[in-house]
C-alpha positions as CSV (number, residue, x, y, z in Angstrom):
1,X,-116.6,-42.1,184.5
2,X,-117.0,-38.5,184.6
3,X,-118.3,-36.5,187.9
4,X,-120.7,-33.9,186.5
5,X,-122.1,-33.6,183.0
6,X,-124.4,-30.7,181.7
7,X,-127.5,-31.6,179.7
8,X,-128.5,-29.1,177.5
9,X,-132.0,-29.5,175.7
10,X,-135.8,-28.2,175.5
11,X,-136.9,-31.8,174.9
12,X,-137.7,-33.2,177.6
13,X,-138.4,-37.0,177.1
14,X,-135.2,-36.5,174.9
15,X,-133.4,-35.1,178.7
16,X,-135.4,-37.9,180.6
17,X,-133.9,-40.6,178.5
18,X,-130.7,-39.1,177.9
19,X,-130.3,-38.4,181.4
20,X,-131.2,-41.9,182.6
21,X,-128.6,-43.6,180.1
22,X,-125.8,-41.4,181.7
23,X,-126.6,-42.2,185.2
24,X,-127.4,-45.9,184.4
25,X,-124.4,-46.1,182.5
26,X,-122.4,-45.4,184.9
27,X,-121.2,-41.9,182.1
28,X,-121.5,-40.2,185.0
29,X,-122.3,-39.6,188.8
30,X,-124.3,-36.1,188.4
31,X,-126.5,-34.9,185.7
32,X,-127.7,-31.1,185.4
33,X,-130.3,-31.1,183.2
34,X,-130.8,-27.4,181.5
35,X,-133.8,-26.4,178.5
36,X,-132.5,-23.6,177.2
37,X,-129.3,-22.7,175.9
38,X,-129.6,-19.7,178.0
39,X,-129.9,-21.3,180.8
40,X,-126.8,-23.0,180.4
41,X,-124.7,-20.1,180.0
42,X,-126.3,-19.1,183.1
43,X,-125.6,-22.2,184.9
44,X,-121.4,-22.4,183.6
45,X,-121.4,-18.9,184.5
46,X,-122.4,-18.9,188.2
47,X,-120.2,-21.9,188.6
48,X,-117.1,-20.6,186.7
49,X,-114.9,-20.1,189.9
50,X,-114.3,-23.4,190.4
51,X,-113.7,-26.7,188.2
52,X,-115.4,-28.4,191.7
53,X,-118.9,-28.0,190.3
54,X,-118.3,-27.3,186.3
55,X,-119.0,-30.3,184.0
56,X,-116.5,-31.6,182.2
57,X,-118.8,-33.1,179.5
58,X,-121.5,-30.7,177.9
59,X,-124.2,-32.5,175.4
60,X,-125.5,-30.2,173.3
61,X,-129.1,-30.2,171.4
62,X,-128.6,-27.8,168.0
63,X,-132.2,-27.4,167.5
64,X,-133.7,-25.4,170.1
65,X,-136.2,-22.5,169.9
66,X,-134.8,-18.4,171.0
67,X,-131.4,-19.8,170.8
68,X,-130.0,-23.0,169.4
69,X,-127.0,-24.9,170.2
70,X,-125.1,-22.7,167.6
71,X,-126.1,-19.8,169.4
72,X,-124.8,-21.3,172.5
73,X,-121.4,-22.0,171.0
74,X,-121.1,-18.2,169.9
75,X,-122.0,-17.5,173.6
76,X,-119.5,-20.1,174.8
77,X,-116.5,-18.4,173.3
78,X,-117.2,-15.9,175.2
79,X,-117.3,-17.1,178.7
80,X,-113.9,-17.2,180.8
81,X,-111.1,-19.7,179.9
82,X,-111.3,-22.3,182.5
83,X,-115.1,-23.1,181.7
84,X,-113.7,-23.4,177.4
85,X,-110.3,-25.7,178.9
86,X,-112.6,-27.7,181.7
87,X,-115.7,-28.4,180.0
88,X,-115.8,-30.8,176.6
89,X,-118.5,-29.9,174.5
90,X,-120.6,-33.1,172.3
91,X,-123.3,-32.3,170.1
92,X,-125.9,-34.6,170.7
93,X,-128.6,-33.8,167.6
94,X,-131.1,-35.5,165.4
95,X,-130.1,-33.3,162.7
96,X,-128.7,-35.7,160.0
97,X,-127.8,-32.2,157.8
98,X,-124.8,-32.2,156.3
99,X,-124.3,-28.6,156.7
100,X,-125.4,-29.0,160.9
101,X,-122.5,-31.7,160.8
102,X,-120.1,-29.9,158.9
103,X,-120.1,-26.8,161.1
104,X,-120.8,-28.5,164.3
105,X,-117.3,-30.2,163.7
106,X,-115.1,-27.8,163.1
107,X,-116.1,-25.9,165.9
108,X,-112.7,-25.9,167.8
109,X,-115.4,-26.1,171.5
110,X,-116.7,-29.4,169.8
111,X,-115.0,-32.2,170.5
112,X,-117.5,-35.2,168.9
113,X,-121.2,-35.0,167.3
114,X,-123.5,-37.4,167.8
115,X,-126.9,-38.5,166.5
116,X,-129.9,-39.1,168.8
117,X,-131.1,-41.0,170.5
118,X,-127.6,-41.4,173.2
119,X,-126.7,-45.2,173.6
120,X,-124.6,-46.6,176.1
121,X,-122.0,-48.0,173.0
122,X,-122.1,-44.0,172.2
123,X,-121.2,-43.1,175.7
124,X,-118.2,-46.0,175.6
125,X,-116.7,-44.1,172.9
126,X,-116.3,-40.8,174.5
127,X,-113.0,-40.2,176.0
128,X,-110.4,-37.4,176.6
């Protein structure tokens, strides 16, 4: 079980039920739900000074409108190292592209990529 996790996506029936698995679950005590990829940043940002109230898990949407989740990554790189060594980045997409898959995966902040809709045998599997 994980304390904190960070939701990012501008769905939000896909953050509803996503959100209720991980608390239901058991995944994890506290979910922060954020629709924008922006916003995220914004949120790890103001919360960088302490691994207290960073999430260790972040699942990441790649399509989303202004910027998308590999926007977000770009972004990520660039935010201070305790948020990139604390926080464990999974893709959580519908995208069933090859190309999306490919290049979500060898992102060295990516740690898994999964498909949508999150199931509680998907949430088993994740570990670090």
């Amino acid at each position: 079980m994980f304390e904190r996790v960070l939701l990012v996506d501008d769905n939000d029936i896909d953050n509803f039920i996503n959100e209720r698995m991980i608390t239901t679950s058991n995944f994890s005590k506290q979910v922060t739900v954020k629709n924008s990829a922006e916003g995220a940043l914004d949120f790890l940002r103001r919360n960088s000074d302490s691994t207290d109230t960073l999430p260790q898990v972040i699942f990441l949407d790649l399509n989303m409108p202004v910027m998308d989740g590999f926007g977000f990554l770009v972004e990520y790189e660039k935010l201070p190292d305790i948020i990139k060594k604390f926080c464990k980045v999974i893709v959580l997409s519908s995208s069933i592209s090859a190309e999306d898959i490919n290049r979500a995966s060898t992102n060295p902040y990516v740690t898994k990529y999964l498909n949508k809709p999150l199931s509680e045998k998907y949430l088993q599997a994740v570990s670090f």
